[in-house]
N, C-alpha and C positions, 0 to 999 in steps of 0.2 A: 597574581595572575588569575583573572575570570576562568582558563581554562586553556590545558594543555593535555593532550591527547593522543597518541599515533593508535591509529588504526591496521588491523589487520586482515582484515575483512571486506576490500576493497570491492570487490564485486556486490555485495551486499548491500551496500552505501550507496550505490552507483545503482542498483535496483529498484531502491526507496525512493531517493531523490528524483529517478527519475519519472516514477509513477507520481508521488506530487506534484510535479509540474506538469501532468496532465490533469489537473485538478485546480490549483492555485499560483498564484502567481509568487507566494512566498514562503517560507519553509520558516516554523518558529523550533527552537533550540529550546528546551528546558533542561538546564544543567543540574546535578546536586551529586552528592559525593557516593551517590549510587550508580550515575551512567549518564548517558545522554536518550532524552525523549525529542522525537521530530516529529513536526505534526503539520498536515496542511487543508486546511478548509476551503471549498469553492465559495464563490461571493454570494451566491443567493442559500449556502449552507443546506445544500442539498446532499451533500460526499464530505467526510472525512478519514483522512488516511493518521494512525497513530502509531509508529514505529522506535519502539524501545532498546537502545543498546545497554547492557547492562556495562555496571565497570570492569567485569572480565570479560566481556569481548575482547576490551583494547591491550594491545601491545605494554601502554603504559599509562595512568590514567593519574588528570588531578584537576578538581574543579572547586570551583564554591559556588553555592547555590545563584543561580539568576538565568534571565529570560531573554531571550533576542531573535529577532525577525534578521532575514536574508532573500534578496533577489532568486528563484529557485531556478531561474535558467543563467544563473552566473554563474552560482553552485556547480549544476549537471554540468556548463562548459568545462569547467575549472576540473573535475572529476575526469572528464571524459577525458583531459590531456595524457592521464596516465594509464600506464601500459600494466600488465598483469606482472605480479611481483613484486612492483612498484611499492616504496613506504609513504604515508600520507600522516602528515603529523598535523593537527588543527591546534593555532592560538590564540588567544586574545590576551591583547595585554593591556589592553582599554575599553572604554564602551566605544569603539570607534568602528573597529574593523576585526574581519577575523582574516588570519594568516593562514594560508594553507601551503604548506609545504611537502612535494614531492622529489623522492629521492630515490634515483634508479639509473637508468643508463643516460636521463636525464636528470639535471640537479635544476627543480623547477619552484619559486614562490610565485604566489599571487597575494594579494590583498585586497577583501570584498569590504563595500560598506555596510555596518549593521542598519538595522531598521526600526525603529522604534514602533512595535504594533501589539495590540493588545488582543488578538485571535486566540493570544495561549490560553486565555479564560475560556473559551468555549468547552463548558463540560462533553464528556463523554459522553454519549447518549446510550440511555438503559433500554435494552430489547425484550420485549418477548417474546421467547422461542417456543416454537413449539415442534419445531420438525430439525435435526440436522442430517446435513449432507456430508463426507467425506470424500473430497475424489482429485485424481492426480491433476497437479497444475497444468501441466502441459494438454492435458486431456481437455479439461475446461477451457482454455483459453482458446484451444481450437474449435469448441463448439460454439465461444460468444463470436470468434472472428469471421465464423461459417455463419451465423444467425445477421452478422450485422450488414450482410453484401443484401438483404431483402429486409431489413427491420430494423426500426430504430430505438425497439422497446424487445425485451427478452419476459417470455414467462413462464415461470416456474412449477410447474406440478410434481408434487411428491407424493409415490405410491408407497406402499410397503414397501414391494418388491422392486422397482425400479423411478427414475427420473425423469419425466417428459421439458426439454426447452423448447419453448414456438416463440414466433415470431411472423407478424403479418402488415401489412401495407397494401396502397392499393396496385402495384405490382405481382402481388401475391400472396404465398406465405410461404413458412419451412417451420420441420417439426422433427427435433434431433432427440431419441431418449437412449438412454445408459441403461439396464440392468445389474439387478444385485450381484448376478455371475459372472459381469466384469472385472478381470481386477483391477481395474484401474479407480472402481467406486470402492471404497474401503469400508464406508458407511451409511445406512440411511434407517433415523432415528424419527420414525413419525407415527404417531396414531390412528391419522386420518390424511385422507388425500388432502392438501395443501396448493394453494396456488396463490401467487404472488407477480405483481409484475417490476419491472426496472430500467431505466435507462441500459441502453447498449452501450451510448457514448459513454456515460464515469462507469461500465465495468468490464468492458473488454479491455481498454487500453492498459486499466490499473492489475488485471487478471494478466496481462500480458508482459508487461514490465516484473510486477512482482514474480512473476512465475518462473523468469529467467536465473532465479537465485533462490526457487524455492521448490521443493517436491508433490508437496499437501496442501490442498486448501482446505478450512471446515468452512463449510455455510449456516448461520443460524439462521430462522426466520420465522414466521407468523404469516396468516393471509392478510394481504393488504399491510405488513408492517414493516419497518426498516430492516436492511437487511446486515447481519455480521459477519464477518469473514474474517477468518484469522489464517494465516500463511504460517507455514512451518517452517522453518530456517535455524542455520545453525547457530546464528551468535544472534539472534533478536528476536525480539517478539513483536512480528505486525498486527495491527488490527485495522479493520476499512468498516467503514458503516454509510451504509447507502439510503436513499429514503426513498420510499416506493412510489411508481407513478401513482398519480391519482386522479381518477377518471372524474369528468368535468361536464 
């Protein structure tokens, strides 16, 4: 058996998958007898979203090493059937299909077909950072959703003391900053004022999704350089790497 699995962590799962399908059209699986890694790339590889469960997240855990692509809005359907409490056990007993099985006040299987893609090579991308941010998910997410009713790019300044987000079009602009004596900012690691810019569209949505199953985001970044984001959660470890506009 490629891999058998129950999950406990439902919300969690149901977080990820659904921020990659604002990103990609397919969610690749890297198995091995340490967890499950999900990973989804935009087509022009602008956004990558990298979310690790280890093998003690899961309820029950056994895998042997190998790779597989999946439709990622069959996935979130097939996810979103179930209700909170619900058990989700994931199999494969071929390279064919994977099984999902849920089991609660409904007793529900599906079976997706796998996809044969080779995304999972896209290394990781190495940043450098020179400034981080710390601050509550939910706090963030309503500053990119607030940025994005007048802008389709977010930009980033970091002070010592506090965060400036703007955003401008030929409607106007807006200009949201944080301070250090928020608490809702935990952290900000910079030497020098810093400013970067970034799609709204691949980071409010994925800010907004992930946020829903997580407390903390860090931001890493550079001027003008890709940007890292790691979400804090309890059974996984996300990471999202964005790549900065650039001006033309």
């Amino acid at each position: 058996m490629f891999l058998n699995a129950k999950i406990k962590n439902v919300d969690e799962w149901k977080a990820v998958v659904n921020a990659i399908g604002d990103i990609s059209e397919d969610v690749m699986f890297i198995c091995n007898d340490d967890g499950v890694t999900i990973r989804g790339v935009d087509s022009v590889h602008i956004a990558l979203l990298d979310a690790t469960f280890p093998k003690s997240s899961f309820e029950s855990f056994e895998a042997q090493t190998s790779f597989f692509g999946i439709n990622v809005n069959e996935l979130k359907r097939v996810l979103n059937t179930s209700n909170p409490g619900d058990k989700i056990q994931f199999q494969i007993n071929n390279q064919a299909s994977l099984r999902v099985s849920i089991t609660g006040s409904l007793n529900m299987e599906y079976n997706i077909r796998l996809i044969e893609r080779t995304e999972v090579n896209v290394p990781i991308p190495k940043i450098d950072c020179t400034t981080k941010i710390s601050i509550d998910s939910g706090t963030l997410s309503r500053i990119m959703s607030n940025l994005s009713h007048i802008s389709e790019y977010v930009s980033i300044e970091c002070f010592t003391n506090k965060v400036e987000f703007y955003g401008n079009s030929d409607s106007g602009d807006a200009k949201i900053s944080i301070e250090d004596t928020n608490p809702d900012l935990y952290e900000i690691n910079t030497l020098q004022t810093i400013t970067s810019t970034y799609s709204l569209e691949y980071m409010a949505k994925i800010i907004r999704d992930i946020g829903r199953a997580s407390s903390k985001v860090s931001m890493q970044y550079a001027s003008q350089n890709p940007m890292h984001m790691h979400f804090e959660m309890p059974s996984a470890k996300v990471e999202y790497y964005l790549a900065p506009r650039v001006e033309v």
